[in-house]
C-alpha positions as CSV (number, residue, x, y, z in Angstrom):
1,X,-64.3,-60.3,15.2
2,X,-66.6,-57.5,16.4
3,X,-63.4,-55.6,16.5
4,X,-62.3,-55.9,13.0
5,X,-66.2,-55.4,11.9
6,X,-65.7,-52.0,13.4
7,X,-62.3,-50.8,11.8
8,X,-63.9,-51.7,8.5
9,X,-66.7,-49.6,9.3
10,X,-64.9,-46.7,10.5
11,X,-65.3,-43.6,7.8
12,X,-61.7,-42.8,6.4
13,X,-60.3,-39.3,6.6
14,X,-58.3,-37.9,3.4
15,X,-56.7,-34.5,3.4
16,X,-56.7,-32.7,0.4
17,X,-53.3,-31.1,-0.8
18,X,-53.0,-28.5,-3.2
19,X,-51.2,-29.6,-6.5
20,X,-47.9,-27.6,-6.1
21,X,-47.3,-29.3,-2.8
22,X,-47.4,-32.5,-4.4
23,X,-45.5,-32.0,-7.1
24,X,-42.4,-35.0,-6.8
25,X,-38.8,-33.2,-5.1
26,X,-37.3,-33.8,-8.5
27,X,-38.9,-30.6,-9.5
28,X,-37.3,-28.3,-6.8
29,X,-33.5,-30.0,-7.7
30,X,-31.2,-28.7,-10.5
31,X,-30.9,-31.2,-13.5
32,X,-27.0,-31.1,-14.1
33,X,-28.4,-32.9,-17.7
34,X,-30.3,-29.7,-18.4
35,X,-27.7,-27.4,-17.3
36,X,-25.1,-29.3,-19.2
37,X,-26.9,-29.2,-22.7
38,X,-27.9,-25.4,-22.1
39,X,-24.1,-24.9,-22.1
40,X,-23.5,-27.0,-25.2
41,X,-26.3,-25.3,-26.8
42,X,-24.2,-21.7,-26.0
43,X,-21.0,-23.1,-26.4
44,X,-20.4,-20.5,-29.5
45,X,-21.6,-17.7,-27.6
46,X,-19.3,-19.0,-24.7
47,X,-16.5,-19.1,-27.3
48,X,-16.9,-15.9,-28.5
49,X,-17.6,-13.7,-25.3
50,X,-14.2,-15.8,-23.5
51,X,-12.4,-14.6,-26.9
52,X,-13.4,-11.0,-26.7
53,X,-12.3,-10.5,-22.8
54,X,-9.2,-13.0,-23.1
55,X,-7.8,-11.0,-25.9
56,X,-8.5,-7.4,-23.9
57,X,-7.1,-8.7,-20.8
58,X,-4.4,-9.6,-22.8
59,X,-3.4,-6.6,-24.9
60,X,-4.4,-4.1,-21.5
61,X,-1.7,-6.4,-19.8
62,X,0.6,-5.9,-22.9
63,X,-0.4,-1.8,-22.8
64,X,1.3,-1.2,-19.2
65,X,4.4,0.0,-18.3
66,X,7.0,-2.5,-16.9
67,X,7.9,-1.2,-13.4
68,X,11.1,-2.2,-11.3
69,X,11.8,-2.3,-7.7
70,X,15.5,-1.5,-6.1
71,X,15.4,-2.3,-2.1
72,X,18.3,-1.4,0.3
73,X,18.4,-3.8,3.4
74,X,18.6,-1.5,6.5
75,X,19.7,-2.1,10.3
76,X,19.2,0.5,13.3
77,X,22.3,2.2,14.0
78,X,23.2,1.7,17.5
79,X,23.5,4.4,19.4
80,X,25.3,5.0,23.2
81,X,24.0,8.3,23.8
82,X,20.7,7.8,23.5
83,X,21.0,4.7,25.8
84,X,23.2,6.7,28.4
85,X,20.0,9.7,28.2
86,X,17.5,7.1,29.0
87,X,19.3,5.4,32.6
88,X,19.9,9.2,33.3
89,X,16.0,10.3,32.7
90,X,15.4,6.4,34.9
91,X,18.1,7.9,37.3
92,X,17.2,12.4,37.6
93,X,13.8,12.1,35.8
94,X,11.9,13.1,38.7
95,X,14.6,16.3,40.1
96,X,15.5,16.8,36.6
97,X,11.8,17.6,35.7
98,X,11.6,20.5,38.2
99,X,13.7,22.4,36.4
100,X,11.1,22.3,33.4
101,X,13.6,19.7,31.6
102,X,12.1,16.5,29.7
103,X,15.1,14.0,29.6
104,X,13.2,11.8,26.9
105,X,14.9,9.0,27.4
106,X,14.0,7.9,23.6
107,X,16.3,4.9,22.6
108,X,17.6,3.8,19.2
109,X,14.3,1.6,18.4
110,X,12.4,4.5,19.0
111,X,14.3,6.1,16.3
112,X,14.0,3.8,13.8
113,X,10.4,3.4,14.2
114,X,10.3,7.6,13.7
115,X,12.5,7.4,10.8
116,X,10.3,4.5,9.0
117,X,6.6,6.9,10.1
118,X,8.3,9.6,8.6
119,X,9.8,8.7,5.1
120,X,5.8,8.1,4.7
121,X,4.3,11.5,5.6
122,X,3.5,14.1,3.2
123,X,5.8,16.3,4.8
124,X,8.9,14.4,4.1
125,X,8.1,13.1,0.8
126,X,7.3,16.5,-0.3
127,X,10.7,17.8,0.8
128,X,12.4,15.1,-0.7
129,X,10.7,16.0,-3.9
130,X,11.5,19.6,-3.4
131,X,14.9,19.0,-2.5
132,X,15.8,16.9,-5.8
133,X,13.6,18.9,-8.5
134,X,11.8,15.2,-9.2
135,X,8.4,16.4,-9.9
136,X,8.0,15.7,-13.9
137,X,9.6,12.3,-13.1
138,X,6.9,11.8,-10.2
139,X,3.8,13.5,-11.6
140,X,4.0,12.8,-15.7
141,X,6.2,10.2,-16.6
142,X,4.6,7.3,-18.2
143,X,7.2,4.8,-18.8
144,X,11.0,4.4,-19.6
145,X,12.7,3.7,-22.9
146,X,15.6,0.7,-22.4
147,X,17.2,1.9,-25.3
148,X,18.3,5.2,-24.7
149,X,17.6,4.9,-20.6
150,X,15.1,7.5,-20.6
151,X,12.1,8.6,-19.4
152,X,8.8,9.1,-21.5
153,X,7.2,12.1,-20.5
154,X,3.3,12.2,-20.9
155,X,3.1,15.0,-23.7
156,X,-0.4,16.2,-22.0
157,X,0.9,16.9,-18.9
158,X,4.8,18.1,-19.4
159,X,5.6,19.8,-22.8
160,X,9.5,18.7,-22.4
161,X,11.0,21.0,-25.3
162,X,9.6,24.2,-23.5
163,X,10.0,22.9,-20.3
164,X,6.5,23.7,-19.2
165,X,3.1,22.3,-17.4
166,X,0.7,21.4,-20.0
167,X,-2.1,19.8,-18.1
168,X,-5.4,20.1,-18.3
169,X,-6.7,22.1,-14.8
170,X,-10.2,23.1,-13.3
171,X,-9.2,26.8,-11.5
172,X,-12.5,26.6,-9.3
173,X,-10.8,23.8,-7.3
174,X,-7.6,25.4,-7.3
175,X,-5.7,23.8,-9.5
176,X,-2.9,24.9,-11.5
177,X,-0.7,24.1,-14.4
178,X,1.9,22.2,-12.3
179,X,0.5,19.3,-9.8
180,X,0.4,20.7,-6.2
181,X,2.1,19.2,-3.5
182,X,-0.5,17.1,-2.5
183,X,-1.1,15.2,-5.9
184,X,2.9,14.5,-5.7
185,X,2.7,13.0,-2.7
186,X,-0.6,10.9,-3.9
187,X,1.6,10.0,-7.0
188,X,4.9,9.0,-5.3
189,X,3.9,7.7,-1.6
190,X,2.6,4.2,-3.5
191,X,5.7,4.1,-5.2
192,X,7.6,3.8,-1.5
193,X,7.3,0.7,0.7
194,X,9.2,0.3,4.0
195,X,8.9,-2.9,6.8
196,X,11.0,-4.3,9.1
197,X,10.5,-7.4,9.6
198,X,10.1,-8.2,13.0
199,X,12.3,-11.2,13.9
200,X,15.7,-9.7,12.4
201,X,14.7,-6.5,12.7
202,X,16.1,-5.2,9.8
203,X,14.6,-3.0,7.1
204,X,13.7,-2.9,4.0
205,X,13.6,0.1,2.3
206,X,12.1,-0.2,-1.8
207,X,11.3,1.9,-4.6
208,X,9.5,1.1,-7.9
209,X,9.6,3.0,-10.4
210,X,9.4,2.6,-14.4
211,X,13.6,3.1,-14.8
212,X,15.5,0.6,-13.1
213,X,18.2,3.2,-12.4
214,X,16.3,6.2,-10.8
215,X,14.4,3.3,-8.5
216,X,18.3,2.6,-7.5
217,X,18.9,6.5,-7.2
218,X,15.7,7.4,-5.1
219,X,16.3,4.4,-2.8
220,X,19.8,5.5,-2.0
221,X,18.5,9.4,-1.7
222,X,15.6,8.0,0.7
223,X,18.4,6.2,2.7
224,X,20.6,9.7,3.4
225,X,17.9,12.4,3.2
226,X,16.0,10.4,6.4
227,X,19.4,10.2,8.0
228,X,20.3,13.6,7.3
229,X,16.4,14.9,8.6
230,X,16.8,13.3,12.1
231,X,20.7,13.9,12.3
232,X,19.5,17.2,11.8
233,X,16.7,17.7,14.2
234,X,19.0,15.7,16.9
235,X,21.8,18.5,16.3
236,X,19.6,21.3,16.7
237,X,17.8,19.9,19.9
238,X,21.0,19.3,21.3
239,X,22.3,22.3,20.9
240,X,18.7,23.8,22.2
241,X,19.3,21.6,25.7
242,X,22.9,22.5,26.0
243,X,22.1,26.1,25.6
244,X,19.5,25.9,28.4
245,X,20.9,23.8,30.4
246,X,24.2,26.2,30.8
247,X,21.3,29.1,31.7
248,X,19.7,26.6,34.6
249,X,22.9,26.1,35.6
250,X,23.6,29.9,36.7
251,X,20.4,30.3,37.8
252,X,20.8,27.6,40.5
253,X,23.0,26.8,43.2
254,X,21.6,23.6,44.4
255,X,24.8,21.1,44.0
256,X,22.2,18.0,43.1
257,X,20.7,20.3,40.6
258,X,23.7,21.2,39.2
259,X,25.4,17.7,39.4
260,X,22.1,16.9,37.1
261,X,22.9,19.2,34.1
262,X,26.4,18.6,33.9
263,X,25.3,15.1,33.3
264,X,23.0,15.8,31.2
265,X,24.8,18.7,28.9
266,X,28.3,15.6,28.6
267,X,25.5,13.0,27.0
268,X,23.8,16.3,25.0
269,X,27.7,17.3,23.9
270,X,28.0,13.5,23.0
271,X,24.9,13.7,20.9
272,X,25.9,16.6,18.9
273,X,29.3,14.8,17.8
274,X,27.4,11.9,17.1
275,X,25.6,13.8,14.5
276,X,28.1,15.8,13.6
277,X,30.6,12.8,12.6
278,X,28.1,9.7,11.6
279,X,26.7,10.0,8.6
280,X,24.6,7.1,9.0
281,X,22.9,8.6,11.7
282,X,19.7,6.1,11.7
283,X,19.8,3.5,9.2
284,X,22.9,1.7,8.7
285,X,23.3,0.0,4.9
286,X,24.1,-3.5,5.3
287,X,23.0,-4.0,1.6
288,X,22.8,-1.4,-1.1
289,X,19.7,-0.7,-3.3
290,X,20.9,-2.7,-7.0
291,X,19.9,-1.9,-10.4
292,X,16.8,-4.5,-11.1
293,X,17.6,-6.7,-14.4
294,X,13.8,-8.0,-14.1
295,X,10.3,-6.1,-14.4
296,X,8.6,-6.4,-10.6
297,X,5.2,-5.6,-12.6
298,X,2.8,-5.9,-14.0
299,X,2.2,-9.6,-13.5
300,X,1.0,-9.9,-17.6
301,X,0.6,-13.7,-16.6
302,X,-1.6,-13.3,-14.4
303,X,-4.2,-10.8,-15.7
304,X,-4.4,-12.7,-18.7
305,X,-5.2,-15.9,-16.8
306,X,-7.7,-14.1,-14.4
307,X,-9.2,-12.3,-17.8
308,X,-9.9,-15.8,-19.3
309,X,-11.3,-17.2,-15.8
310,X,-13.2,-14.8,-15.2
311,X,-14.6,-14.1,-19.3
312,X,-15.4,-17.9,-19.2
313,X,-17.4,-17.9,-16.1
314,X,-19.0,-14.5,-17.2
315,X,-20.3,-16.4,-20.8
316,X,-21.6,-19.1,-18.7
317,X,-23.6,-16.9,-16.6
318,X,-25.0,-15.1,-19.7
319,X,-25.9,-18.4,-21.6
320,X,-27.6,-19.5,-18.7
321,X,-29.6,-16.9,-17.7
322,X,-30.7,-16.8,-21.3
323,X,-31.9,-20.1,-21.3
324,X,-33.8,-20.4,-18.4
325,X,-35.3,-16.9,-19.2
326,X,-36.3,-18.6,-22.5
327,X,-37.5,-21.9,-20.8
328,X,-39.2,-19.6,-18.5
329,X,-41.3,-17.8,-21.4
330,X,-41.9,-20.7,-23.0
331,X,-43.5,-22.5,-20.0
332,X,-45.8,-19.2,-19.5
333,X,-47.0,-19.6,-22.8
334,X,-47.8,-23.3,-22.9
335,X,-50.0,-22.4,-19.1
336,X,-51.3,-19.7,-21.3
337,X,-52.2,-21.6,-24.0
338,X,-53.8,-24.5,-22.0
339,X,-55.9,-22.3,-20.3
């Protein structure tokens, strides 16, 4: 009893809490209700602004060029040279490299994977462009006609009847009339795609361009003119070891050493006919590039559904940051008011 008398006596303790902490957790959530009649209310605006984009995404999708793709299917050609040069640089590596003579040993893999490096350096694509006069179909060509099969030739850049360079060209950077070899190379190395694919190990070897037919013809060109660069290099090396290798030969009179070379100048000899006589030194065609019958871009589908998306959710944003900057003011001016 005494116990109870106590308790009752006992002073009670309240804690005073500022009036934004006890504001109920209602507050600090977002009202779907509120968000959805804030939409409603800009639904026009929503409209209008999802009209506006939609029908630019549209008509930009409808203002570019259609582009085709032509791919040739590629396999390594095999070669027995290059395998008989690697056992012999497994085999003499170490005597042979006395002599101040680097076997390689490089095999056909390797070959391929320096043929598909190079058909995407600036060297080679600007001696393929050299090498076929192709520069006003790179640089200023802005689309193709289907119903004459030709090219459309940006008239500020090329002036076709006088055969001349037309652009416009800042000297202080060092330009000039006619695009450089560097801004060919930026203009045509997106226009090239080569991957093997790693299972098969064949290669595919495209080119888009806006004329089904020259995509075809620049394939095909690709195709011989990196089989024709390495056949070439290969010949002249060849020749190069044979050459010194007949000089080491006289120079020596060690029969291990001279057992070495003649090895070495029969698989060399066996190079050189193998670039003389193959014509598909590197890349063997196992399927042609085709003329495409079908555009490969641009996707017009697609931009015009990503233009709504993304027009839509941009009007939403814009209603709704207009509403709660409006609720916002309005709320300032009833505290103000109050007060």
């Amino acid at each position: 009893m005494n116990k109870n008398t106590e308790n009752t006596n006992q002073p009670q303790i309240i804690y005073a809490m500022p009036p934004e902490y006890c504001s109920p957790q209602e507050d600090d959530e977002i009202d779907l209700s509120e968000l959805w009649h804030a939409i409603w209310q800009g639904k026009w605006l929503i409209m209008g602004i999802t009209a506006i984009f939609s029908i630019a995404a549209v008509l930009y999708a409808l203002s570019l060029p259609n582009e085709y793709k032509s791919t040739a299917i590629l396999a390594p050609a095999s070669s027995s040279s290059s395998s008989s040069l690697s056992k012999l640089a497994g085999q003499f590596g170490g005597l042979a490299s006395l002599a101040g003579i680097n076997l390689g040993g490089s095999n056909g893999d390797d070959k391929t994977a320096i043929a598909m490096e190079l058909i995407k350096t600036w060297g080679f694509q600007e001696e393929f462009i050299q090498s076929n006069h192709i520069e006003v179909e790179v640089f200023a060509a802005k689309g193709w006609s289907r119903m004459t099969n030709t090219l459309i030739i940006d008239p500020d850049l090329y002036d076709e009847k006088n055969k001349k360079w037309v652009r416009d060209f800042d000297p202080s950077k060092g330009q000039k009339p006619e695009p450089n070899s560097w801004e060919l190379y930026k203009k045509l190395k997106d226009r090239i795609s080569v991957s093997q694919d790693k299972k098969t190990g064949l290669i595919n070897l495209s080119v888009t361009y806006f004329s089904p037919y020259i995509a075809k013809q620049w394939a095909d060109k690709l195709v011989e003119s990196i089989n024709a660069h390495l056949q070439k290099q290969d010949r002249e090396e060849a020749t190069k070891s044979i050459n010194y290798l007949k000089e080491k030969i006289k120079e020596t009179n060690i029969a291990d050493m001279q057992s070495v070379f003649y090895q070495l100048i029969e698989e060399q000899t066996k190079t050189l006919m193998l670039a003389e006589v193959s014509d598909e030194y590197v890349f063997k065609t196992l399927s042609p590039a085709k003329v495409a019958e079908e555009k490969d871009k641009p996707k017009r589908a697609l931009i015009s559904i990503l233009g709504l998306m993304l027009s839509g959710m941009l009007a939403m944003i814009i209603v709704l940051v207009r509403h709660f900057n409006q609720a916002s003011k309005d709320e300032s001016s009833e505290l103000a008011t109050s007060y």
